[in-house]
C-alpha positions as CSV (number, residue, x, y, z in Angstrom):
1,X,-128.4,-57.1,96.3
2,X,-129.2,-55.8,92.8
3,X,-127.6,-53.9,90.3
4,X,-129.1,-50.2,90.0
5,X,-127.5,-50.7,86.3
6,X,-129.6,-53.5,85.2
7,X,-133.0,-52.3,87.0
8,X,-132.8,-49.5,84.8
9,X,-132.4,-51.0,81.7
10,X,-135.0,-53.7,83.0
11,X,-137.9,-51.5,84.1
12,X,-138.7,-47.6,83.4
13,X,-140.3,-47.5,87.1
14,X,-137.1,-48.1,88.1
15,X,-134.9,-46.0,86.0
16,X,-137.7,-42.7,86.6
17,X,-137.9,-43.6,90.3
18,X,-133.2,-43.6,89.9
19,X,-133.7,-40.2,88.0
20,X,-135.4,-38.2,90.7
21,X,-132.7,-36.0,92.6
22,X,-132.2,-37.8,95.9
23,X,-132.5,-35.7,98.9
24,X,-128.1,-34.8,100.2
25,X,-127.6,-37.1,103.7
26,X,-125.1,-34.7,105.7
27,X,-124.0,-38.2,107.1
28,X,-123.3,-40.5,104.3
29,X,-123.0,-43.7,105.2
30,X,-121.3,-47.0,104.2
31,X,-124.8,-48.7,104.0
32,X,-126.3,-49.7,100.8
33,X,-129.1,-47.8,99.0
34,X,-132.5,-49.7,99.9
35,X,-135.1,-49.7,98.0
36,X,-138.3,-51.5,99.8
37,X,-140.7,-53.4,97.7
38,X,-143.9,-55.1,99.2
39,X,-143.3,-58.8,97.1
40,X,-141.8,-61.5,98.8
41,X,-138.4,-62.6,98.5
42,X,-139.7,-65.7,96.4
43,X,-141.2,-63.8,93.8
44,X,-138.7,-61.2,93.7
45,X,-136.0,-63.7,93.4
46,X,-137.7,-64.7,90.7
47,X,-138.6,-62.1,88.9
48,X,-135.2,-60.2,89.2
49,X,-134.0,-64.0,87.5
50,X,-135.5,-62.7,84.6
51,X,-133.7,-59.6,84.3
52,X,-130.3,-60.6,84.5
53,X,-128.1,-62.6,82.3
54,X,-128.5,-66.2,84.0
55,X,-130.9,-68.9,83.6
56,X,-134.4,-67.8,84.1
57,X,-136.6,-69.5,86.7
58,X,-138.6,-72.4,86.1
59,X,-142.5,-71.7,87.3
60,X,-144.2,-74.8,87.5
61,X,-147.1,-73.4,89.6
62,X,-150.0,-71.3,87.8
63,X,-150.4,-69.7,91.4
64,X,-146.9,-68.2,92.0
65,X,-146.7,-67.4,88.2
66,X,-149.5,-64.8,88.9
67,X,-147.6,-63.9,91.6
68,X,-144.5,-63.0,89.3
69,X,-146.1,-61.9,86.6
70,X,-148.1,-58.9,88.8
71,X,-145.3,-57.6,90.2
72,X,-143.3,-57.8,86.9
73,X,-146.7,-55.6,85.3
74,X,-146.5,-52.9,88.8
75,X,-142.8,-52.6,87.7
76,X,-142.9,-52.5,84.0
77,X,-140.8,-54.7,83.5
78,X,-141.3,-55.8,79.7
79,X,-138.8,-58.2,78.9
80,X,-140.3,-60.2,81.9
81,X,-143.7,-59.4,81.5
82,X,-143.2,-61.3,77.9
83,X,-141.8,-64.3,79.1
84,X,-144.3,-64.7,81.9
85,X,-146.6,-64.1,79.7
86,X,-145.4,-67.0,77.3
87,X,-145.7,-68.9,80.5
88,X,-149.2,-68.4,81.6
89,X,-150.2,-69.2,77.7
90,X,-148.0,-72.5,78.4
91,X,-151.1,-73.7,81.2
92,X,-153.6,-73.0,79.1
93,X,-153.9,-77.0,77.8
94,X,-154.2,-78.2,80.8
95,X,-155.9,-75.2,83.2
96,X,-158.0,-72.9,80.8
97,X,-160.2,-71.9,84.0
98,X,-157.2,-70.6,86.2
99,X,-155.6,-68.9,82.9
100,X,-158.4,-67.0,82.7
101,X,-158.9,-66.2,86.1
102,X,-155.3,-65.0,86.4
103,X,-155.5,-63.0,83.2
104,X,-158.9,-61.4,83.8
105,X,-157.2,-60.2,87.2
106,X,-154.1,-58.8,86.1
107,X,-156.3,-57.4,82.8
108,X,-154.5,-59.5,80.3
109,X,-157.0,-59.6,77.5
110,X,-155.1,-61.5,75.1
111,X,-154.4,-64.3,77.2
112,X,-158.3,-64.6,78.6
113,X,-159.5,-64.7,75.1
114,X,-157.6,-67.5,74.6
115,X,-158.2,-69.2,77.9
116,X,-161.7,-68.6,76.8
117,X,-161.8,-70.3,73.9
118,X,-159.0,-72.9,74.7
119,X,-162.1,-74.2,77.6
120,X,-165.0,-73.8,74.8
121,X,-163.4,-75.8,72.7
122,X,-162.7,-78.7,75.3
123,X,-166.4,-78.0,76.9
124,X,-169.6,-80.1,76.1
125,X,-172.1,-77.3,76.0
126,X,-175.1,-79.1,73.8
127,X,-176.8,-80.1,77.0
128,X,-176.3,-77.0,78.8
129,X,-180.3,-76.3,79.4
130,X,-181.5,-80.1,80.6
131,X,-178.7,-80.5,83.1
132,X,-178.6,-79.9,87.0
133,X,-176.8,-76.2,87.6
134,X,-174.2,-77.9,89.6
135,X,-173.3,-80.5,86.3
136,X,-173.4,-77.7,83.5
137,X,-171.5,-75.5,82.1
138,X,-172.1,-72.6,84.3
139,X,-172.0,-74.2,87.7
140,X,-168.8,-76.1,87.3
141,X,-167.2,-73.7,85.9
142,X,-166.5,-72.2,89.2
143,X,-162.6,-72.4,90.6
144,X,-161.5,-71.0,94.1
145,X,-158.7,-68.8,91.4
146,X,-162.1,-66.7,90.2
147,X,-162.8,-65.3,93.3
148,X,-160.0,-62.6,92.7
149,X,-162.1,-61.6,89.0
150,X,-164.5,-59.4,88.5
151,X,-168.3,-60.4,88.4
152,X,-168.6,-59.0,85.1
153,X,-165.3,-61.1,83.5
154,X,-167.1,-64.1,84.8
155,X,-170.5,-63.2,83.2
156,X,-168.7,-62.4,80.2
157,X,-166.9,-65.7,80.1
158,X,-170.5,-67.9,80.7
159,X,-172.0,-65.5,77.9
160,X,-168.8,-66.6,75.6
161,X,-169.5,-70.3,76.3
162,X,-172.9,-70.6,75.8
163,X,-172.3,-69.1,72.6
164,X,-174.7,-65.4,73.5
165,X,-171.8,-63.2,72.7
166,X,-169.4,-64.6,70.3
167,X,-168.0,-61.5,69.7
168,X,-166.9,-61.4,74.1
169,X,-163.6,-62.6,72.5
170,X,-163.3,-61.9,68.9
């Protein structure tokens, strides 16, 4: 159960969807307002974590961070969105690849761009053009987490690391 108080102040979805006049029930009863929401109760366990005054959760998985951090963008949630945010830039050291392919998703262009060049910068791309597809650049670039981006995001990407569009992420 969650307070209608703290939703509001959390999240304007919330607080416009509270301000609509609810329809008059000529049988009240004793049960609870619902609201249904289509996350699980993992994620919105989580996410509701980050908009009360307790701890907030600790996401050690890339996976159910993009989890959170969608349904923290559907619900505007901005305090959260800027701490999961913090957190996704947090893999980029050690996962530049999924990083991107969660930001490009959830149209987070701040945090591809520095995916991007977090994994150019960590890439070997002088011998791009003598080496099998599979070994270079382009072909291992390839993560099961970019099947949910765009073909464009990852043409833009290759384009960024082989250096024909500097300005993809300027």
């Amino acid at each position: 159960y969650l307070l209608k108080g703290i939703l509001i102040v959390a999240s304007p979805f919330f607080r416009d969807m509270f301000s609509l006049v609810q329809p008059v029930k000529e049988h009240v009863s004793a049960e609870l307002e619902r609201v249904p929401i289509t996350e699980t109760l993992e994620t919105s366990d989580a996410l509701m974590r980050l908009c009360y005054p307790v701890d907030d959760p600790l996401i050690a998985d890339i996976s159910f961070l993009e989890k959170v951090l969608e349904a923290a963008l559907k619900y505007q949630m901005l305090e959260a969105i800027k701490i999961l945010k913090a957190s996704l830039r947090s893999f980029v050291g050690e996962k530049p690849r999924s990083v991107y392919a969660v930001a490009c998703r959830l149209e987070l262009e701040a945090e591809a761009s520095l995916a991007a060049r977090e994994w150019k910068s960590t890439s070997s791309l002088s011998d791009f053009m003598t080496t099998p597809f599979s070994s270079s650049v382009d072909g291992a670039s390839y993560i099961p987490e970019m099947a949910t981006m765009t073909s464009g995001a990852y043409y833009r990407l290759l384009q960024f690391l082989r250096g024909a569009h500097v300005s993809a992420f300027t």
